[in-house]
N, C-alpha and C positions, 0 to 999 in steps of 0.2 A: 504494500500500500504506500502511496507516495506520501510527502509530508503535506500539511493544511494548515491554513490560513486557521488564526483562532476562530475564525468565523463561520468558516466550513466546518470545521471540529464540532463544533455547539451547533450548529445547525442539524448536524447531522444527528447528535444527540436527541435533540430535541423533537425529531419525527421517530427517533425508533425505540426513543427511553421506553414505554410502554413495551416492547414484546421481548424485554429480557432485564435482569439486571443487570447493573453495572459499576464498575470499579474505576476511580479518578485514580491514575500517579501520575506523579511531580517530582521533580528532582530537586532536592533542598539542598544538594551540598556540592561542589566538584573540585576538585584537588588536581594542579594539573594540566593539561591536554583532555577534553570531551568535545561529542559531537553535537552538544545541545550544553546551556548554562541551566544556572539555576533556577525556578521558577516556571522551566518548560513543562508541559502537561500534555497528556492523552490519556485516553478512554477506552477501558476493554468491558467486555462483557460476558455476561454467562456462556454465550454459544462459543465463545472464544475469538468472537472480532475483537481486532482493534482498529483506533481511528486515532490519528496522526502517528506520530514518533518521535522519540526519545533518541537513538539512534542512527546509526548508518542500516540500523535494521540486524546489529547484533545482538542486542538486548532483549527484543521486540517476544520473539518465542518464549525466552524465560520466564520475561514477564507476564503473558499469559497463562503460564503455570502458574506463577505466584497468585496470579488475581484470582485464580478457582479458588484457592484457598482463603483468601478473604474469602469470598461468596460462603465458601462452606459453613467457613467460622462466624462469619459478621464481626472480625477482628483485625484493625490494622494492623499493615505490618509497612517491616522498612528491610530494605536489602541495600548491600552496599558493591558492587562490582569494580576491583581493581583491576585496570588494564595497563600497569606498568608492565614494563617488557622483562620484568624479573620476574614476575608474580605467575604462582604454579593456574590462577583462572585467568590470565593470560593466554598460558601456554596450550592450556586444555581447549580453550573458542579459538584458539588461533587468532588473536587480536594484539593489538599493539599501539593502541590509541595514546598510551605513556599517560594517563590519567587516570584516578579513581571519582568514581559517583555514586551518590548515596541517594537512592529513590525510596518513597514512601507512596504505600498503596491504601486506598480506603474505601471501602462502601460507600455508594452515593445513595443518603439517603433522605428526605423528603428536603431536609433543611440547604444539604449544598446541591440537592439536584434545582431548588431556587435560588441559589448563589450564581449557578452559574447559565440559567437561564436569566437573570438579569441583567450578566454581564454582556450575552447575544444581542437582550436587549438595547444595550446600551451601543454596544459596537454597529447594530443596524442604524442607528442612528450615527452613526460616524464619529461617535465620541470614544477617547481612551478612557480605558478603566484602572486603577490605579486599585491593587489586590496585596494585601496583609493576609498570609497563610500563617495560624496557630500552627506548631509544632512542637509544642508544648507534650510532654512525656504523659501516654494517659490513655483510655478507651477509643474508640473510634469516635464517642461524640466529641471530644476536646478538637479533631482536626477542621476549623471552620475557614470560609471566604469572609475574608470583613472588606468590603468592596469598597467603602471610602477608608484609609486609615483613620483611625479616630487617635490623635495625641494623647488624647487621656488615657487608652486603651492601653497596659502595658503590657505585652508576655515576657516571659522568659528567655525563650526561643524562637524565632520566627523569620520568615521570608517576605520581600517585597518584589513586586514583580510591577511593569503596566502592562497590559496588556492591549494591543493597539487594533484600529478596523485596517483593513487591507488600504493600499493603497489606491486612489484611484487617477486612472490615466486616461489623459483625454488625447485622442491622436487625432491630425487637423487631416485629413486626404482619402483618396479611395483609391488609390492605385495599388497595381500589384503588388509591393516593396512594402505596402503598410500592414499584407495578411501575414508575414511572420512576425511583425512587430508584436501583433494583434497576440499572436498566436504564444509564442513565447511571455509575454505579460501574463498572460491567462494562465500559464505552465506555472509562475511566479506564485499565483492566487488573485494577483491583483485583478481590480474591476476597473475594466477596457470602456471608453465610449468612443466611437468613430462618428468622426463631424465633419462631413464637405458640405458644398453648396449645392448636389445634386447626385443625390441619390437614392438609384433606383431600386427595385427590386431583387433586380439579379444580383448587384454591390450588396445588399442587404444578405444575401443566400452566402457572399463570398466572405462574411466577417461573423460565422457563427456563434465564436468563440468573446463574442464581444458583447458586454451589459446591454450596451444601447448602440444604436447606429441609426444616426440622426442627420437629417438635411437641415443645417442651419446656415445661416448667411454671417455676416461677422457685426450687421445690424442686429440681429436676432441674438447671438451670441452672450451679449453682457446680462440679460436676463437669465439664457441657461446657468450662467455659472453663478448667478445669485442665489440657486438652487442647489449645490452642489458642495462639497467637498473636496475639490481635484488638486493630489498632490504633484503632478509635472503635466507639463503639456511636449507635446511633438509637433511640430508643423512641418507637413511632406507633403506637400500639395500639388507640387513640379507645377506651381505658378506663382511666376514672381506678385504680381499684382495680389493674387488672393492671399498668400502667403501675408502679404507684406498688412493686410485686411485683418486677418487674422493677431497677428502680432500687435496690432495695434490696440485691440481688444485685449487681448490677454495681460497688455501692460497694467492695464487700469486694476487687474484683479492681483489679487494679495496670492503669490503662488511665487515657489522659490527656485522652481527650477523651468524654464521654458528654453526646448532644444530645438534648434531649428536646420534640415537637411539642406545640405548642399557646404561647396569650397566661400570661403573667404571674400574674395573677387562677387561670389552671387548673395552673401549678406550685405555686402557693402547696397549691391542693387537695390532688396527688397527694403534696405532702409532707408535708400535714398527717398522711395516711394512715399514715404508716411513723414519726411523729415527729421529723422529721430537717427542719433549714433547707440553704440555699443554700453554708452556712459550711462543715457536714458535708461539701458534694460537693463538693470548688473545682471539680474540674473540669466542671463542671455546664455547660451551652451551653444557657439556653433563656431567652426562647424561640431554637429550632435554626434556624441558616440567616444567611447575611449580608440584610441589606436591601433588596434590588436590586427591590422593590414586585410584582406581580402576585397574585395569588391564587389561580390555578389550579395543581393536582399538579404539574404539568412544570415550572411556575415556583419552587412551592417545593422541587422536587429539586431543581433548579439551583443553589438558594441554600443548600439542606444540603451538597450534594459541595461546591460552593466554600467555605464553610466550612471545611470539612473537608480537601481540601486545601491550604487556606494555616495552615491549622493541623499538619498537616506538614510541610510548610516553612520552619516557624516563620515567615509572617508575619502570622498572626491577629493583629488589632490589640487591645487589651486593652479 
């Protein structure tokens, strides 16, 4: 099973909590080299699904053992797997990841299967959730979500975590170069909208993979985004004119990264258009994409999304 979006995670919870139980773990501790930090979470269940991962997907089996065991007991528990390259459970998974983690597994039961349905809530609504996990030594009812911290609240032991909604991308064109864009953001988890000034229905069949695919003009434009949450914009429209339309709208909106396709030489153009320099937009990306060389669509989406996620990340290098 691939990794998800916190969003997909709970959502998927959320339609099928009813036809089995289930077991929340979280990883409270890591020492080290891991393939997930602290505060990561997934979801298994009596039939023995899981949803997301912990993992590169070597833990994943284990821990579906372990979780029948809560079920059985209605007992948390906590397991700790060492993957330094010395250690004999190392040698036995054949792993090597040079770090230890300590996961703790619990019954969801009526109180955090509402914890963490409000936090879906919250994230459909495009807000972060900021989560205080008890780990405090004790029964399985001691492990709770406290969804706002509260200062006055103290434990002992405990994790903080936020918990974020996916990112949303808004890509400006409908050409062909824009369906692995599309496609590969989608792979991400992120939610895609596709926005030209025309189109149809066959462009609508070619961007499946995409929330919304919308004919908007760059008049129309500043209202969609009144409505919206959009963390980067793309503009690939292979028109200078509309390009430069585009751009010009998206300046006005509070958005911190806007990449725009094409060399040097064709941004100078599309700004000349609107009267605006490089200075006007800081947040300007172009040309869009890290450097990683090729020149074919799939290459240069590669180099848009990676951009674009280490620019959420903050480690886009300046």
């Amino acid at each position: 099973m691939r990794s998800m979006q916190a969003i997909e995670l709970l959502t998927y919870y959320e339609t099928h909590q009813a036809k089995a139980d289930w077991v929340f773990a979280i990883i409270t501790k890591v020492n080290g080299h891991s393939y997930r930090k602290a505060g990561a979470f997934m979801l298994i269940n009596g039939l023995g699904q899981q949803v997301g991962l912990l993992s590169g997907g070597c833990l994943e089996g284990d821990l579906v053992r372990k979780a029948q065991r809560v079920l059985q007991n209605n007992q948390m528990i906590e397991v700790t797997y060492d993957f330094t390259e010395d250690s004999e459970e190392a040698w036995q998974m054949g792993l090597g990841c040079g770090g230890e983690v300590t996961i703790r597994l619990a019954y969801i039961d009526k109180v955090l299967s509402g914890c963490l349905l409000h936090i879906l809530t919250q994230l459909r609504q495009g807000q972060p959730v900021n989560v205080c996990v008890n780990m405090e030594e004790g029964d399985n009812q001691e492990m709770m979500l406290n969804l706002n911290i509260d200062e006055n609240q103290q434990y002992k032991k405990s994790i903080s975590t936020c918990i974020k909604p996916p990112p949303q991308i808004a890509v400006f064109g409908s050409g062909i170069d824009v369906l692995p864009v599309v496609n590969l953001a989608n792979l991400m988890g992120w939610q895609v909208s596709v926005i030209d000034e025309n189109i149809n229905t066959s462009k609508r069949e070619r961007f499946l993979a995409a929330e919304q695919c919308l004919s908007l003009s760059h008049e129309n434009l500043k209202d969609w985004l009144k409505t919206q949450t959009v963390t980067a914009a793309v503009v690939m429209t292979h028109n200078v004119l509309r390009d430069a339309q585009y751009l010009q709208a998206l300046q006005h909106y509070t958005l911190s990264y806007i990449g725009l396709l094409g060399p040097i030489s064709r941004r100078q153009r599309v700004l000349e258009k609107i009267s605006l320099t490089t200075t006007d937009i800081p947040q300007l990306a172009s040309p869009i994409g890290l450097d990683i060389g090729g020149e074919l669509p799939e290459a240069i989406a590669l180099s848009i999304i990676a951009e674009i996620q280490a620019h959420i990340e903050g480690k886009l290098k300046k």
